[in-house]
C-alpha positions as CSV (number, residue, x, y, z in Angstrom):
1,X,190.2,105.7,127.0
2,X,187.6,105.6,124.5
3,X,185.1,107.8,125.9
4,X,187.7,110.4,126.8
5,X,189.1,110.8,123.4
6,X,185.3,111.2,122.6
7,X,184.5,114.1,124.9
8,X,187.6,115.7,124.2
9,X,187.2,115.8,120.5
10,X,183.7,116.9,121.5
11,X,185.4,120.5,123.5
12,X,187.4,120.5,120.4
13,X,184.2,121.0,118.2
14,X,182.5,123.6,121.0
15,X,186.1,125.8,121.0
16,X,185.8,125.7,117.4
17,X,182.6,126.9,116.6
18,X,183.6,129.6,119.3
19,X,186.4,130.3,117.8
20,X,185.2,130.4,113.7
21,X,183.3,133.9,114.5
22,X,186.7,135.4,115.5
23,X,189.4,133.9,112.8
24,X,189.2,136.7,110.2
25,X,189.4,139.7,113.0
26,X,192.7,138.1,114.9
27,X,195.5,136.4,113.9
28,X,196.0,135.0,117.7
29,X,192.2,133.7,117.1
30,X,193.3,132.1,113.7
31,X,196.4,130.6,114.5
32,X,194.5,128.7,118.1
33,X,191.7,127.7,115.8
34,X,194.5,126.0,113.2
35,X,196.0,124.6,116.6
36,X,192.7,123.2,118.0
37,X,191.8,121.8,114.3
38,X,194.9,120.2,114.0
39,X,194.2,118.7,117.6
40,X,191.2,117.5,116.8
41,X,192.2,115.5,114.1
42,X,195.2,114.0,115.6
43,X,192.5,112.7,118.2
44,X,190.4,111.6,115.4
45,X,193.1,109.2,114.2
46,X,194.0,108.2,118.0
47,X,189.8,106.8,117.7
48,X,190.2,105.6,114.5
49,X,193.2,103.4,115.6
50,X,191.5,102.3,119.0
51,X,188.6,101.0,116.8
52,X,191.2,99.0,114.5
53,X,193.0,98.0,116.9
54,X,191.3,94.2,116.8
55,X,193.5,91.0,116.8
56,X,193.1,90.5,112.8
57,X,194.5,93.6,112.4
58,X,197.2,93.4,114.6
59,X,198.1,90.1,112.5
60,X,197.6,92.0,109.1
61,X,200.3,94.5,109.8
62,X,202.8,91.6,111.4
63,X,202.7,89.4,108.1
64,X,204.8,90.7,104.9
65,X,202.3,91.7,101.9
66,X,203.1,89.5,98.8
67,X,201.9,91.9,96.1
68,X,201.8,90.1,92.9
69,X,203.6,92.1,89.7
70,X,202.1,91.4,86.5
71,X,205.0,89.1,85.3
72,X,203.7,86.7,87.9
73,X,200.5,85.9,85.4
74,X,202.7,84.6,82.5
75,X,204.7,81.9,82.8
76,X,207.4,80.7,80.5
């Protein structure tokens, strides 16, 4: 799963590069390089959350935060 999120953000970054030459002479060429870009980085956060995806993490996210206020420091 990994490696194919890899290689596919990897075509992303070839089609792009194609792709920058092109963006000011079409509009079709601008609005599938926005498209790609906006692929990419939805595969970018698929990685990211595969690499945080560890046990500790999971755990973090189950358990309630208990954010202390600032009344919390003075007692009466």
């Amino acid at each position: 799963m990994k490696r194919e999120i890899i290689s596919s953000i990897r075509e992303k970054e070839i089609q792009l590069s194609k792709l920058k030459e092109h963006i000011d002479k079409s509009e079709v060429c601008s609005d599938l390089y926005n498209k790609i870009l906006i692929e990419k980085a939805i595969l970018n956060k698929q990685l990211d959350d595969l690499k945080n995806k560890s046990l500790v993490n999971r755990i973090k996210h189950l358990l309630p935060r208990q954010e202390k206020l600032i009344c919390d420091y003075f007692h009466r």
